[in-house]
N, C-alpha and C positions, 0 to 999 in steps of 0.2 A: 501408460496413459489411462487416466478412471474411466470407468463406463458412462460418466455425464462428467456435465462441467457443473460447476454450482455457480450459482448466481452472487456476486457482490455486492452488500448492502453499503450505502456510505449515511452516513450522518453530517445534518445541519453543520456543528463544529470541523467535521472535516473537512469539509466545503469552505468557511468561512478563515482555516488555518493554513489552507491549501493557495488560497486567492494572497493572503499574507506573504505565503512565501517564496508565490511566483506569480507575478502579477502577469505577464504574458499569458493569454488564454490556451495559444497551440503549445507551448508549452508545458504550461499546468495540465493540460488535457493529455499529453505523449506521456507526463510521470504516471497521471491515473491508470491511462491504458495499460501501461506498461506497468504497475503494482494488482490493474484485475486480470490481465495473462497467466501471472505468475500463481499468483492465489485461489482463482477460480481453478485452475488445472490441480493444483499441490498445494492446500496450505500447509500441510508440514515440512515445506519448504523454508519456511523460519527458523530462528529457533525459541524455543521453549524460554520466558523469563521466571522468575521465581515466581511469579503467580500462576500457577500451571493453567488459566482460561486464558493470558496471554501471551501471542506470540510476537518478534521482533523480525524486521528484514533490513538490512542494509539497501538502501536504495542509489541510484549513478546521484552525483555529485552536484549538485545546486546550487550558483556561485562559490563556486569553490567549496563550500559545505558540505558536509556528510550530511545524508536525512538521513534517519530510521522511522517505519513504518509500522506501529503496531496495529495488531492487530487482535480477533476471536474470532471463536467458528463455535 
């Protein structure tokens, strides 16, 4: 476990690609919680894409969809 957590910034587009693809609020809000857990504690919990400022995480299943979350720190 780190000696702090870090804080999760999210952006405008985030917010507005996030409402897109789950329009349920408690919903949309259990994926967010549950991708700033994960990242606040460990971001190199990811993995590393070829632009090494960003990183990718498999996220639970969204109609039946896979998301991936990217991400930088």
């Amino acid at each position: 476990m780190p000696e702090y957590i870090r804080q999760v910034v999210r952006e405008r587009r985030f917010e507005e690609e996030l409402r897109e693809l789950i329009a349920e609020a408690i919903s949309a809000d259990q994926f967010v919680e549950a991708a700033d857990f994960l990242i606040s504690r460990d971001p190199l919990i990811g993995s590393q894409t070829e632009d090494p400022r960003v990183w990718a995480i498999p996220m639970a299943l969204v109609e039946g969809e896979q998301v991936v979350l990217y991400y930088t720190f």
